[in-house]
One Martini backbone bead per residue (centre of mass of N, CA, C, O) as a GRO file, in nm:
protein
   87
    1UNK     BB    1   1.478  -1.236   3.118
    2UNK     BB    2   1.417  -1.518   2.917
    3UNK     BB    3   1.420  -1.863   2.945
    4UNK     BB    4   1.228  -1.957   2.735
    5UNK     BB    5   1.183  -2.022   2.408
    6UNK     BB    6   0.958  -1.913   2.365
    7UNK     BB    7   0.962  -1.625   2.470
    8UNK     BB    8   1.209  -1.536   2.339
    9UNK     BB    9   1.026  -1.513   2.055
   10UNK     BB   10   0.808  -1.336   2.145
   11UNK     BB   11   0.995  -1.085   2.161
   12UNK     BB   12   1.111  -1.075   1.864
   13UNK     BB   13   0.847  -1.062   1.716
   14UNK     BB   14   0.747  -0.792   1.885
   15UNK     BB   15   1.016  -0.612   1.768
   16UNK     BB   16   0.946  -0.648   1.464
   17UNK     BB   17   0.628  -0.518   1.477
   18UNK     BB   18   0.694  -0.259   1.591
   19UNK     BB   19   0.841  -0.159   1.387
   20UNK     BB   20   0.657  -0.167   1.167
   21UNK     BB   21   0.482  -0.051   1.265
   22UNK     BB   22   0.628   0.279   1.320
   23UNK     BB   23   0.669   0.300   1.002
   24UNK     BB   24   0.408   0.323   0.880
   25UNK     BB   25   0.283   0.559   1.101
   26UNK     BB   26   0.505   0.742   0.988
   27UNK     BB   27   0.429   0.764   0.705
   28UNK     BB   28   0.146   0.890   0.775
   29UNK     BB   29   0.202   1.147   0.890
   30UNK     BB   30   0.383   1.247   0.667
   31UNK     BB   31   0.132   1.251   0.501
   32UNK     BB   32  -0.046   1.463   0.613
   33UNK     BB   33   0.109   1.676   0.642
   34UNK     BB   34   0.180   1.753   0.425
   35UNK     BB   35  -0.112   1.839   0.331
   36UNK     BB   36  -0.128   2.083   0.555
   37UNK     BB   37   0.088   2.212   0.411
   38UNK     BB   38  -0.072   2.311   0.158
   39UNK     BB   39  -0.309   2.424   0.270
   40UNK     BB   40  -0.164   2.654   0.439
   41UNK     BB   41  -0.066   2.758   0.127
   42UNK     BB   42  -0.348   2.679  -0.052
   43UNK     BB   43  -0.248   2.444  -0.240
   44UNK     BB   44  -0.504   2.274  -0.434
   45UNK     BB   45  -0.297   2.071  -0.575
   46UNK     BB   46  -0.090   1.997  -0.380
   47UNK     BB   47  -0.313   1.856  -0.181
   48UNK     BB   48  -0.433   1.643  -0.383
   49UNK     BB   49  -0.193   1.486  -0.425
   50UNK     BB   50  -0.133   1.429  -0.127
   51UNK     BB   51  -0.396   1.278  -0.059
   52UNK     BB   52  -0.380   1.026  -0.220
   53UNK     BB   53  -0.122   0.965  -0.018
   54UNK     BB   54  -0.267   0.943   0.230
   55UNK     BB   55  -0.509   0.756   0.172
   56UNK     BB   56  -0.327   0.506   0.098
   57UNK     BB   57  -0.143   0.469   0.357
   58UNK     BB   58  -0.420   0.479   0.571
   59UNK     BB   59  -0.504   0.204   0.419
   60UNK     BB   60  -0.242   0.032   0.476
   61UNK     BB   61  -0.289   0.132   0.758
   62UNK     BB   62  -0.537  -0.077   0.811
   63UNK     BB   63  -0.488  -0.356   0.638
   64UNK     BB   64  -0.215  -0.428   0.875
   65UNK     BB   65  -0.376  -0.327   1.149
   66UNK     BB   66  -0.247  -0.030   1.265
   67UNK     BB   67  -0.521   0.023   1.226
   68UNK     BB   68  -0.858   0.101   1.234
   69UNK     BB   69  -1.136   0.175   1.039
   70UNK     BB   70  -1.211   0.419   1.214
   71UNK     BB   71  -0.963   0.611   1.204
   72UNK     BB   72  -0.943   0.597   0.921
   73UNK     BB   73  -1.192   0.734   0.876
   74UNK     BB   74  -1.111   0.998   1.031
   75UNK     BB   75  -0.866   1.095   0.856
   76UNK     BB   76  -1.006   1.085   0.585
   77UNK     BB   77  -1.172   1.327   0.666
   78UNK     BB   78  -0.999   1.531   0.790
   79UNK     BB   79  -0.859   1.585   0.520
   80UNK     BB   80  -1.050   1.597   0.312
   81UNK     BB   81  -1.184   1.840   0.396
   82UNK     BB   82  -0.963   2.074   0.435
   83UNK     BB   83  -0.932   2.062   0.113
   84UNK     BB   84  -1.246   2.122   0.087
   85UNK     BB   85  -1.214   2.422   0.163
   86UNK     BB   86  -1.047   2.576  -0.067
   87UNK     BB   87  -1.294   2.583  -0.281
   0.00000   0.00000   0.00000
């Protein structure tokens, strides 16, 4: 454990930041899955809704720091694909 106040400050900051990312990141996940589970159904409608809110998702944890922007591309096309497989 810190005895420093400093230090003390640094864990505590650490922590709020840690749940922060981990919030984010699921939300991200949760919302491909949608994606994934749609396209597996064929439902190309409701793909189509799901990919909307997933690739928002995944631009806000991106603007957010919690992706880079080159992974949140990465995700964002491989998702895209896979749905316009679709079609």
């Amino acid at each position: 454990m810190a005895n420093i106040k400093s230090a003390k400050k640094r864990i505590l900051v650490t922590q709020k930041k840690t749940l922060r990312n981990k919030m984010i990141t699921s939300a991200v996940k949760t919302a491909i899955k949608k994606v994934d589970v749609a396209v597996e159904k064929k439902d190309k409608a409701e793909a189509e809704k799901a990919l909307v809110l997933a690739v928002k998702s995944i631009d806000m944890a991106a603007s957010k720091g919690v992706y880079h922007k080159n992974t949140a591309a990465r995700k964002k096309s491989r998702i895209t694909r896979n749905v316009n497989k679709l079609s």
